[in-house]
N, C-alpha and C positions, 0 to 999 in steps of 0.2 A: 709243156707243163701240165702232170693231169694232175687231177683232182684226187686228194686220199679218202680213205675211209672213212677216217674219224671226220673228216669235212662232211661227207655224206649223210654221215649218222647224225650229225648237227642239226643239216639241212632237213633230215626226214623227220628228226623231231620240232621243229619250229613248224614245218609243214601242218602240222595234225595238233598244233595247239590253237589253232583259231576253228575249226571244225569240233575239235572235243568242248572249246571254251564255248562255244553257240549251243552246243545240245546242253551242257551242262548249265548256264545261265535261263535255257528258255524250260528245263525240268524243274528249276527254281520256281521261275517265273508261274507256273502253273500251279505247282505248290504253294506260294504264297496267295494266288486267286483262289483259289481253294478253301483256302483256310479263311482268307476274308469275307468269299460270300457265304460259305456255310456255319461259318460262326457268329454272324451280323444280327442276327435275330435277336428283338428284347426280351430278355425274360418277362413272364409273368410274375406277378402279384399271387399271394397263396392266397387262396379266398374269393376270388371273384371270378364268376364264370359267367359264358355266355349264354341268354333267356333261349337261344335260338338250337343252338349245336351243343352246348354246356360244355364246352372247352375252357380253358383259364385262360382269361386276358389282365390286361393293369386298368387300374380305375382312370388312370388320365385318359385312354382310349373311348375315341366318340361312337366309333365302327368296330366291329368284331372283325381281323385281320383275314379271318379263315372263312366265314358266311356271310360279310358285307351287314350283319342284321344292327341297327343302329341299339348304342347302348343306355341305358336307363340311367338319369341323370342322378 
């Protein structure tokens, strides 16, 4: 009893779906880190800058995120 073609061809594709399914889950997975940590960041408040570096920060902030220089109450 041997084995046919169309068996084979079965076989080679189930084969290469768990290899395709890892690269294409872990290019996700990189993509969505991506996107989480370089998006993460609060925006600023329009108007208030830092005494130190004069970059915009938000008024809730104690420390200026970028120069550590403490902010005016």
């Amino acid at each position: 009893m041997g084995v046919s073609m169309k068996q084979l061809l079965i076989g080679m594709i189930f084969m290469w779906l768990i290899p395709i399914g890892f690269i294409v889950l872990t290019v996700l997975g990189v993509a969505w880190l991506v996107r989480a940590v370089g998006g993460g960041a609060n925006p600023a408040a329009p108007g208030h800058n830092c005494p130190s570096c004069h970059r915009a920060t938000q008024t809730s902030w104690k420390h200026c995120p970028y120069c550590g220089t403490e902010m005016a109450a």
